[in-house]
C-alpha positions in Angstrom: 0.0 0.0 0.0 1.4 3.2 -1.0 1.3 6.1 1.3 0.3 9.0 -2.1 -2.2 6.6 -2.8 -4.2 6.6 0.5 -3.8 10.0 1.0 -4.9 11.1 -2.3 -8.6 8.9 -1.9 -9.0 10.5 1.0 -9.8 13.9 0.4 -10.8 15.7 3.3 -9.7 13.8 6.1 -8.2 15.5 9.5 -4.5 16.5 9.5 -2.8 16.6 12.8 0.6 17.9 14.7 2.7 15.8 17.1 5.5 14.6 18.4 7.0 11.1 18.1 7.0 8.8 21.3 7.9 5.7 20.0 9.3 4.0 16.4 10.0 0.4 18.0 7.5 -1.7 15.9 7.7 -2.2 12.2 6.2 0.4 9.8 4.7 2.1 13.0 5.3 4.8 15.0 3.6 6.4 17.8 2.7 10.3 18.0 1.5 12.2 20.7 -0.9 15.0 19.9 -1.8 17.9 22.2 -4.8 19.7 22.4 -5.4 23.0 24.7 -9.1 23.4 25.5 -11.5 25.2 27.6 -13.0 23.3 30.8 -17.0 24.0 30.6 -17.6 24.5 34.5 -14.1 26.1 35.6 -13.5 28.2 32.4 -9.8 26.9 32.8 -7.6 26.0 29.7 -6.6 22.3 30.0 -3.6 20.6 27.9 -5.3 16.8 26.8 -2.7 14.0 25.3 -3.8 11.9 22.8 -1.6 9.0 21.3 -2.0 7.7 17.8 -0.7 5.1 15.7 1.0 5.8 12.7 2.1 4.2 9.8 5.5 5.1 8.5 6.5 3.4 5.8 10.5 1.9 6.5 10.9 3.9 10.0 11.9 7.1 8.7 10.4 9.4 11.6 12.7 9.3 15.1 11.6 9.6 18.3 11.2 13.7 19.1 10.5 14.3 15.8 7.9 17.0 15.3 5.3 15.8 12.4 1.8 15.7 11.0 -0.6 13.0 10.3 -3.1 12.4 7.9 -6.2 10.3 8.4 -6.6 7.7 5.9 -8.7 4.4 5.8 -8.1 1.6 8.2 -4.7 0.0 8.1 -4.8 -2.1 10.9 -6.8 -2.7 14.1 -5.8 0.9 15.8 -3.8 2.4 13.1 -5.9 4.7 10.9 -3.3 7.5 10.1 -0.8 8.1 8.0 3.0 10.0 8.1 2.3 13.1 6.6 5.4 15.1 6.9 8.9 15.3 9.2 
């Protein structure tokens, strides 16, 4: 499966920023994106983590890395996004 392909079928699918947590498995990687939003009762601006899997073809991205994700149809069991850009 070829990473142009998927992305180009997909047409208006949700683009994300993170960082890399983890590039131990094969053709995976794990990214951690933040979100900064506004608690409804206490008015207070909360940071929420989210961690997706990624596929990345050959294990280019390292772990730090700052990147964006594209979502794309389901790969695997929990991996429905794609490596966008380093």
């Amino acid at each position: 499966m070829s990473t142009e392909i998927s992305m180009q079928e997909n047409g208006n699918g949700r683009v994300l920023k993170g960082t890399v947590v983890a590039s131990k498995m094969q053709d995976t990687i794990t990214v951690a994106v933040e979100r900064y939003t506004k608690h409804k009762k206490y008015k207070k601006f909360v940071r929420s983590t989210k961690k997706y899997l990624v596929h990345d073809q050959g294990n280019t991205a390292e772990v730090g890395a700052k990147v964006e994700i594209i979502e794309t149809k389901p790969i695997s069991r929990r991996k429905r996004f794609v490596l966008l850009s380093k």
